[in-house]
DRENVOMI-292094 format. One line per field, with one value per residue (C-alpha): residue in one letter; x, y, z. Coordinates in Angstrom, 1 decimal, always signed. Layout:
REM DRENVOMI-292094
kolke <- [A	...]
xx <- [X	...]
yy <- [Y	...]
zz <- [Z	...]
REM end
This chain:
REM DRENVOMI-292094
kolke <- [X	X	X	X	X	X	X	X	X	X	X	X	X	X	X	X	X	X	X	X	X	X	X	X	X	X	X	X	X	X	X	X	X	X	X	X	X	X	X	X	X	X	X	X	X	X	X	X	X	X	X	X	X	X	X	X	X	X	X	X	X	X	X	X	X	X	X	X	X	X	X	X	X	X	X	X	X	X	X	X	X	X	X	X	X	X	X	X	X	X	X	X	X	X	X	X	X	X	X	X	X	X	X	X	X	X	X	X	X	X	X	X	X	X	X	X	X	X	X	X	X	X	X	X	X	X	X	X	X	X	X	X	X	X	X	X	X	X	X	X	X	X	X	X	X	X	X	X	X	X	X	X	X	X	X	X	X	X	X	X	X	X	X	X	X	X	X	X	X	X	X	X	X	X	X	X	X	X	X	X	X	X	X	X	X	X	X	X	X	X	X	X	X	X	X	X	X	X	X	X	X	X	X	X	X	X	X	X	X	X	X	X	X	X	X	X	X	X	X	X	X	X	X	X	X	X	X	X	X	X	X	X	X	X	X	X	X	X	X	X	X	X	X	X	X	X	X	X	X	X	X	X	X	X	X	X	X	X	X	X	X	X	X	X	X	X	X	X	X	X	X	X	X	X	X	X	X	X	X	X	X	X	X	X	X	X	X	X	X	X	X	X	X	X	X	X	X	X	X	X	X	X	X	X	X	X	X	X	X	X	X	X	X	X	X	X	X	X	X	X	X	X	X	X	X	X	X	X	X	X	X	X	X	X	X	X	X	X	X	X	X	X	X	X	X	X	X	X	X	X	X	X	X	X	X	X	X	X	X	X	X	X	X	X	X	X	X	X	X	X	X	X	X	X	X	X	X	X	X	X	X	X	X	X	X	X	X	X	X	X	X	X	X	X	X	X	X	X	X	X	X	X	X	X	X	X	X	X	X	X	X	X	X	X	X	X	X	X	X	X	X	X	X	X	X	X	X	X	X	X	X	X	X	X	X	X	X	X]
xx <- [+4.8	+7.9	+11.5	+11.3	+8.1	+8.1	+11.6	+9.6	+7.2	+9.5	+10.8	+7.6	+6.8	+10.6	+10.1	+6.8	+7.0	+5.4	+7.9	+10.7	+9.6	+8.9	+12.6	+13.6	+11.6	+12.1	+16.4	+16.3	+13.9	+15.3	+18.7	+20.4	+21.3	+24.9	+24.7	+26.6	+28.0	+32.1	+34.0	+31.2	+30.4	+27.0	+25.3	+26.2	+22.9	+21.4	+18.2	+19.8	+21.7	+18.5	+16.1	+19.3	+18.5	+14.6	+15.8	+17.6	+14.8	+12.4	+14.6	+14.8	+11.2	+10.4	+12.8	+10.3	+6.7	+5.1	+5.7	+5.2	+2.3	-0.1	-1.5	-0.6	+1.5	+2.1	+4.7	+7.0	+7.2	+8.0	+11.2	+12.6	+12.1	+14.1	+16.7	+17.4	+17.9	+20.3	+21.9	+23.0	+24.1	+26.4	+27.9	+28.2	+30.1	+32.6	+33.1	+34.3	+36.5	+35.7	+38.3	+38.2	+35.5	+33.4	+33.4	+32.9	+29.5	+28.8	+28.7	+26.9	+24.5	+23.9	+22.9	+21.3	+18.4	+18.9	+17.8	+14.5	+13.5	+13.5	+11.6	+8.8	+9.0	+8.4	+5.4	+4.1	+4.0	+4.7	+1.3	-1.5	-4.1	-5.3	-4.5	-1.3	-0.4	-2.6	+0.1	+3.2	+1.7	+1.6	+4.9	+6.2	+3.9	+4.8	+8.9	+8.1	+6.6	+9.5	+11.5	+9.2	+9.8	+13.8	+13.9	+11.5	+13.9	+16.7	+15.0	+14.1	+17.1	+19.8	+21.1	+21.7	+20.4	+21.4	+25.0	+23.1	+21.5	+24.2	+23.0	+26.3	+28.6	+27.6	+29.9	+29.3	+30.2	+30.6	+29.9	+26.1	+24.4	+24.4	+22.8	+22.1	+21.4	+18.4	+16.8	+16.9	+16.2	+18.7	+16.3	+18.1	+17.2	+16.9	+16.7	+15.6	+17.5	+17.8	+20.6	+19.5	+16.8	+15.0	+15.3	+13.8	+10.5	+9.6	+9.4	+7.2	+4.9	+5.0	+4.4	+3.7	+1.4	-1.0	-1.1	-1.6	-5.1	-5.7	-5.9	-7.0	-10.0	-10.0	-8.9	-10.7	-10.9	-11.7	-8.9	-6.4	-7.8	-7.4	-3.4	-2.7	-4.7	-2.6	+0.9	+0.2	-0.5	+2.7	+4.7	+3.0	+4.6	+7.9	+7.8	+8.5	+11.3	+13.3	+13.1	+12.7	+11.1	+10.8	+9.4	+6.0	+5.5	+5.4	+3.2	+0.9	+1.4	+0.5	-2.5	-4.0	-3.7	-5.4	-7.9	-9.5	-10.9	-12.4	-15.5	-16.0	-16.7	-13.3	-11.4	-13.0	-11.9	-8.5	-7.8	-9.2	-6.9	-4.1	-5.1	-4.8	-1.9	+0.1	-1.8	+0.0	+3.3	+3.5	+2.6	+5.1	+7.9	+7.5	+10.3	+9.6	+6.9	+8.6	+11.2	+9.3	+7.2	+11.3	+12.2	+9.3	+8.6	+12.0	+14.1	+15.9	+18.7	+18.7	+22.2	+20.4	+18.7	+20.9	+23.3	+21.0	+20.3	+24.1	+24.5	+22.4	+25.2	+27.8	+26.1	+24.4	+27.7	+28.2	+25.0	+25.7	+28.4	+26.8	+23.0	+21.6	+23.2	+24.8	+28.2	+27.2	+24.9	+26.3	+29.4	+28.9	+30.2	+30.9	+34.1	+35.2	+32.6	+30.5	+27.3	+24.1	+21.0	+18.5	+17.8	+16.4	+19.1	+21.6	+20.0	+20.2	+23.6	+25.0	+22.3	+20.9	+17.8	+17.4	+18.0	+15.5	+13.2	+13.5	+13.1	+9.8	+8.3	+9.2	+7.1	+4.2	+4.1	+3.2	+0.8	-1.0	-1.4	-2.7	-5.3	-6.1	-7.3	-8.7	-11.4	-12.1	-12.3	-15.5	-14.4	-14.0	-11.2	-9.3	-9.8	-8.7	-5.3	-4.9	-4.6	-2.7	-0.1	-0.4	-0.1	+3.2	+4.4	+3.3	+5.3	+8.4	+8.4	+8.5	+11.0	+13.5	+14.0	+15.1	+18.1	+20.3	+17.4	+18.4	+21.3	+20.0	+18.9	+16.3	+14.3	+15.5	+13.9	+10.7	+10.0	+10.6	+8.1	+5.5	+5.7	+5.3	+2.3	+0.7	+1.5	-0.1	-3.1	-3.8	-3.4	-6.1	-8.4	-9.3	-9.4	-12.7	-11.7	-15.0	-13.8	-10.6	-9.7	-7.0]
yy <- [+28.5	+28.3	+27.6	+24.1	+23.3	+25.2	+22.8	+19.9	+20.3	+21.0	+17.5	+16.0	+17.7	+16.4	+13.1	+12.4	+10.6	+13.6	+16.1	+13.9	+13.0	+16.6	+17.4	+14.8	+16.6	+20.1	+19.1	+17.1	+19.6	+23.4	+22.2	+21.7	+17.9	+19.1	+20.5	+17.9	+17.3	+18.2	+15.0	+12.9	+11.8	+13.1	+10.4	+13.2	+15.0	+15.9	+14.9	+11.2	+11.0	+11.7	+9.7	+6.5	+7.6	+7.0	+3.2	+2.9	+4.5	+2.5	-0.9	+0.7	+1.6	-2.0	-3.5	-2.3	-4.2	-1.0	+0.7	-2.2	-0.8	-4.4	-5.5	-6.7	-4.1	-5.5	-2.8	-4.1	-7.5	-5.9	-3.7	-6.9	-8.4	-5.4	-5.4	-9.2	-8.8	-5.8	-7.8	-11.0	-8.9	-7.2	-10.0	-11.8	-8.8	-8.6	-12.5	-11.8	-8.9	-5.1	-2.4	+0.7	+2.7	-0.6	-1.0	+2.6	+3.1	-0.6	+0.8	+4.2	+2.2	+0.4	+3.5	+5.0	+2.0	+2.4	+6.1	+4.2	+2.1	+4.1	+7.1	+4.3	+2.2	+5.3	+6.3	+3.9	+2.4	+6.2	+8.0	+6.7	+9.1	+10.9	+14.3	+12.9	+12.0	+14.8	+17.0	+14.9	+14.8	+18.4	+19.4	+17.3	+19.4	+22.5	+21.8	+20.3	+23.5	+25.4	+23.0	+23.8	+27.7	+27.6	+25.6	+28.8	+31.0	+29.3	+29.2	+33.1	+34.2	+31.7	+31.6	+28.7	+30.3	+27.4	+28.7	+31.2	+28.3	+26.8	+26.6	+27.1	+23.9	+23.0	+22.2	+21.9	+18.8	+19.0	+21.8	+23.1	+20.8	+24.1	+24.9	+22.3	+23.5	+21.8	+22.9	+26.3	+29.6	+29.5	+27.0	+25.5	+22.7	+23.3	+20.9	+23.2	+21.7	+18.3	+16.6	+16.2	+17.2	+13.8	+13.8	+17.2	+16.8	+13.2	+14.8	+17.6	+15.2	+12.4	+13.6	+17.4	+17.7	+14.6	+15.7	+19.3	+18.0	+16.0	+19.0	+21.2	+19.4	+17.8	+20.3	+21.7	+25.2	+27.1	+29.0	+26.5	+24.9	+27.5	+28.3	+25.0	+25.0	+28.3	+26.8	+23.0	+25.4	+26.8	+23.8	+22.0	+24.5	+23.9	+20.5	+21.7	+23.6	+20.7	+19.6	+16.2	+13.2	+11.9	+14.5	+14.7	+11.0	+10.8	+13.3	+11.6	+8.1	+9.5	+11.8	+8.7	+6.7	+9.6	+10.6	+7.0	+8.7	+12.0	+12.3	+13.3	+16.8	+17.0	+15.6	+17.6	+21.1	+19.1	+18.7	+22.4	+23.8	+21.9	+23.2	+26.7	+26.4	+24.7	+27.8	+30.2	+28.5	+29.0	+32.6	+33.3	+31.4	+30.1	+27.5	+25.6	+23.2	+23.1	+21.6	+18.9	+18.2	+17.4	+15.7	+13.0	+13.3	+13.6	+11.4	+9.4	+12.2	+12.4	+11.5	+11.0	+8.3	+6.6	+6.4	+4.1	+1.7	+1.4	+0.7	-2.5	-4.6	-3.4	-4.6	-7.8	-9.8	-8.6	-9.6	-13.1	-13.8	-13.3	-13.5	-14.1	-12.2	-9.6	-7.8	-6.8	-4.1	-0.8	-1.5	-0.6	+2.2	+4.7	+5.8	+2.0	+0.6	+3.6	+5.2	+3.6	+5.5	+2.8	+2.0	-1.5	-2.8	-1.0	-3.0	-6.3	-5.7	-4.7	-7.1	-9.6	-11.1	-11.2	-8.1	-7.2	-9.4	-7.2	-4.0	-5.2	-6.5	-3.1	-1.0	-3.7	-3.8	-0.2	+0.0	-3.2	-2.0	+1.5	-0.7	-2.6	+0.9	+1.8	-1.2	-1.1	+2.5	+3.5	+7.6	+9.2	+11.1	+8.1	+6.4	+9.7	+10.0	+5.9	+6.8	+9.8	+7.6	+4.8	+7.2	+8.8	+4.9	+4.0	+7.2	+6.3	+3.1	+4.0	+7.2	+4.6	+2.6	+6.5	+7.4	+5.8	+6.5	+5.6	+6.7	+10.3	+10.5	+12.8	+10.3	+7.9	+9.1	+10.8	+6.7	+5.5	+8.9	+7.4	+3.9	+4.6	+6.4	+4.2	+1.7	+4.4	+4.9	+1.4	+0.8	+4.0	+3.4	+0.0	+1.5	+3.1	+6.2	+8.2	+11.8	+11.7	+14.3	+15.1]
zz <- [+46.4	+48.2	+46.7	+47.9	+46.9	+44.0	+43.0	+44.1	+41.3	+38.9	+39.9	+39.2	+36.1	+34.6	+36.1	+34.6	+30.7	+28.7	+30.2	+29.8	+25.7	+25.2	+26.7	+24.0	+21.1	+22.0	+21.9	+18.7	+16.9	+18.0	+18.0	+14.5	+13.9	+14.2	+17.4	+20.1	+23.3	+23.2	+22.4	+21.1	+17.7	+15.8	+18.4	+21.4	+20.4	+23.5	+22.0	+22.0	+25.2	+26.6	+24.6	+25.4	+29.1	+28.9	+28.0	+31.3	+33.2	+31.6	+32.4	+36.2	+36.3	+35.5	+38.3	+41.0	+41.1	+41.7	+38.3	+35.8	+33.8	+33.6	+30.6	+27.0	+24.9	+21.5	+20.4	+23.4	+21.2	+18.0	+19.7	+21.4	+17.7	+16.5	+18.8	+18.7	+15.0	+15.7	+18.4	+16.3	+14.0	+15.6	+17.0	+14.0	+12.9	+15.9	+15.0	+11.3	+12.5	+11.8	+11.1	+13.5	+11.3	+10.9	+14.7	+15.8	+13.6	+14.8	+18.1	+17.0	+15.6	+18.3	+20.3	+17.8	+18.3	+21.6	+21.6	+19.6	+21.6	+24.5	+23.3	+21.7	+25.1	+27.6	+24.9	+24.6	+28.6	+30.2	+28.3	+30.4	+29.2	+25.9	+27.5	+28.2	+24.6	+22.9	+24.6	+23.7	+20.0	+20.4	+21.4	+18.4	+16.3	+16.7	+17.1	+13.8	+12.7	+13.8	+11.9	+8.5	+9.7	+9.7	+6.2	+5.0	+5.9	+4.7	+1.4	+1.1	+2.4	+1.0	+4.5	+7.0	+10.1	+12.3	+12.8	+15.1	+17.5	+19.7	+23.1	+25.8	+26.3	+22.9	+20.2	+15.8	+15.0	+11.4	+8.9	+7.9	+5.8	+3.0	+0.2	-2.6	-6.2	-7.9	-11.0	-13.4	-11.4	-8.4	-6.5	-3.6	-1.5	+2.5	+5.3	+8.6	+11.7	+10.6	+8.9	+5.4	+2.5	+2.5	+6.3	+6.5	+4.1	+5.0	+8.7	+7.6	+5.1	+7.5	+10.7	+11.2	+8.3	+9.9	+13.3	+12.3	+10.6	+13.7	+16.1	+13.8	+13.7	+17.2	+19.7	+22.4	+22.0	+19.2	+19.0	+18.8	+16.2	+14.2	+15.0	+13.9	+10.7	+10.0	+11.2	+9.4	+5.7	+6.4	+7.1	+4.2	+2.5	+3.6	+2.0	-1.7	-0.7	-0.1	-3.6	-3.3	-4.9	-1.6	+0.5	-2.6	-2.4	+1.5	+1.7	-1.0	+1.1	+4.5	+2.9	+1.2	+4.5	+6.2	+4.1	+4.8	+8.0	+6.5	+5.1	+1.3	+2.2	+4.7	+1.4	-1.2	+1.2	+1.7	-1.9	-3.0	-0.3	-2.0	-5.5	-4.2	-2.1	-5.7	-7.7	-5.4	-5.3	-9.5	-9.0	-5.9	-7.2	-10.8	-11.2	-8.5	-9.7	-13.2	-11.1	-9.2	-11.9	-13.9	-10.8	-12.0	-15.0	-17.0	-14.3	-16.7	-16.5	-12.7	-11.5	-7.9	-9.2	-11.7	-9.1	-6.5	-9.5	-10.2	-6.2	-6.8	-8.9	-6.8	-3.7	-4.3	-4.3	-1.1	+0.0	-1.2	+0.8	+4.2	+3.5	+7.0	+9.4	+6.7	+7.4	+11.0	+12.1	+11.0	+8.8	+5.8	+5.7	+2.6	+4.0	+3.5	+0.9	-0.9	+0.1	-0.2	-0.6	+0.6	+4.2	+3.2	+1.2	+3.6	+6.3	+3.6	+3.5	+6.6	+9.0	+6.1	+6.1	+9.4	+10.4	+7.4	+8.7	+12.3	+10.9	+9.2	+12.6	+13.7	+11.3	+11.1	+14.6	+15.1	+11.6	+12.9	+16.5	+14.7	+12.5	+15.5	+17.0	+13.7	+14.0	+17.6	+18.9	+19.7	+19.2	+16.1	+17.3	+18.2	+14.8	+12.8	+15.4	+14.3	+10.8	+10.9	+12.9	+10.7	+8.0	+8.9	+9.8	+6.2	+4.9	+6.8	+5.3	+1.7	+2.4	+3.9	-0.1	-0.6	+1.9	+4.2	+7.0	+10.3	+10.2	+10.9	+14.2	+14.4	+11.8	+14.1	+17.4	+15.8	+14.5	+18.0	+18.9	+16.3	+17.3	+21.2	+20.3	+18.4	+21.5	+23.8	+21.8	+21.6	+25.2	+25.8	+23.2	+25.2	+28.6	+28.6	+29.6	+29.4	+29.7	+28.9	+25.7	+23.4]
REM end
């Protein structure tokens, strides 16, 4: 190939929807949470900026007849339904007046859906083929697995390795998440690249642990299939190590979900494998599981959680006073109110019913288009990729009554990663394709 030509396709491979969502993975995976673009705030992620530039290439793409992709896409309903919500929100917010902090994370939050719906919308419109999202799904796989391999090493060395990833031009926004004692023994709680513990282990549970299963059982060659049945053991082994609550029920949530498409032997070997893997845990490093098993067990002297329920009579009142449209989108903020570990009644509070109301249409949207596929697909691999997604969707869903979700952004754009997915698969598993493989 020439210079030119060999430029050329380079040009076509960024310009085409999985290069672009891979570009988005690949930045918000590999780089640390904390890693931004000089001068921004944490929503400078290059990861976001680019996954807020799919939104404007999508609105582009859609101004020219030519590039319109034709047909029904449900999940296209349930963003505008999101967005709307957001939208009146913040309005209603900028009418009652906001302090500087109020209107700054107003405005990051604002983004921050932005960065959503355009990673979901270029999914779910932009993959046209199952080898085109087998190889999206894939990407976010193994960046996820590389995820699950930093937090190991942060574990068995007591080291944040991230300080050493900082691509050139890039700037650390705010000190390493660090180390977070939990338990007897010196256990500490890790969180990879992301930007918190719940963060990292809903991600690994959630989303890397499914699709692992999925290709593991589903890809082409032999050889693959078993990488990835080696690499998802070893990130379902990262989850434990973030010691949280959260992290164990999510993975329990999206397993049950998935488990609907195996057969009794596939859940049998599934659940052994998981009896061995725990057995090995108590041998390599004995307190852990005596801490987890605490962490449920004996959680009447958890401060983590005693502290949510003491939240809920603080906040209520507030909730009273605007109950429909809520403070506006993004304002409550701990530096001005106090921290509230729970996405749904932080979304209560700051964007009220409403805005509840939109955030429900946004993760029913993408479960219902996933059962949709689940009941019509005429593959088995189709189905089992349905309930893996519907799975991690399901998973998301409870983890967010847990932690102030969406404000961390790489939860944020690996929801807007599931949803455009499930839109994609929905759209394929119709089209008849007859040779067209993950």
């Amino acid at each position: 190939m020439t210079p030119r030509s060999s430029g050329q396709a380079l040009v076509r491979i960024a310009a085409n929807p999985v290069g672009l969502l891979s570009a988005v993975v690949f930045l918000i995976y590999w780089l640390p949470a904390r890693v931004i673009v000089p001068g921004l705030t944490s929503i400078g992620r290059p990861g976001t900026l680019l996954a807020l530039g799919l939104m404007l290439l999508w609105l582009l793409a859609h101004l020219h007849p030519d590039h319109v992709v034709a047909g029904r896409q449900p999940m296209r309903w349930g963003l505008l339904a999101y967005f709307l919500t957001l939208a009146a929100s913040y309005i209603s917010g900028e009418l009652r007046g906001l302090s500087v902090l109020e209107s700054n994370n107003a405005d990051r939050t604002m983004l921050a859906a932005g960065a959503l719906i355009g990673v979901a919308l270029m999914a779910a419109d932009g993959l046209r083929s199952r080898r085109q999202l087998g190889l999206m799904l894939r990407v976010l796989f193994w960046s996820g697995v590389f995820m699950s391999i930093v937090g190991i090493l942060q574990f068995a060395l007591r080291k944040d390795i991230t300080i050493y990833i900082q691509p050139p031009g890039l700037v650390f926004q705010a000190p390493p998440v660090g180390f977070s004692n939990r338990g007897s023994g010196g256990l500490v709680r890790v969180a990879g690249t992301v930007g918190h513990y719940i963060e990292f282990s809903t991600l690994v549970a959630a989303v890397v642990v499914p699709l692992g299963l999925h290709f593991s059982r589903y890809a082409v060659r032999s050889l693959e299939r078993q990488l990835i049945a080696v690499a998802t053991v070893i990130s379902a082994c990262a989850i434990p190590l973030a010691l949280s609550r959260t992290g164990i029920l999510a993975l329990f949530i999206s397993m049950l979900v998935v488990g609907i498409a195996w057969p009794w032997k596939r859940r049998i070997t599934i659940g052994l494998a998981t009896l061995a893997t725990t057995a090995a845990f108590s041998v390599i490093r004995p307190g852990l599981l005596g801490t987890l098993r605490a962490l449920f067990f004996h959680s009447e002297n958890d401060p983590s959680l005693s502290g949510r329920t003491d939240d809920y009579a603080r906040v209520f009142p507030l909730i009273f006073e605007r109950p429909w449209l809520g403070r506006g989108t993004g304002t409550f903020i701990p530096e001005q109110y106090f921290l509230l570990d729970n996405q749904w009644l932080l979304t209560l509070v700051s964007s009220g019913v409403i805005g509840v109301l939109g955030l429900v249409a946004l993760f029913f949207t993408g479960m219902g288009q996933g059962i949709a596929v689940w009941r019509r697909a005429a593959r088995e691999s189709d189905r089992h990729l349905s309930a893996c997604l519907v799975g991690g969707l399901a998973a998301f869903t409870f983890s967010a009554f847990t932690f102030d979700a969406l404000f961390f952004t790489t939860f944020v754009v690996t929801l807007g990663l599931l949803l455009g997915a499930v839109g994609a698969l929905w759209r394929i598993s119709g089209s008849g394709r007859a040779h067209d493989r993950y």
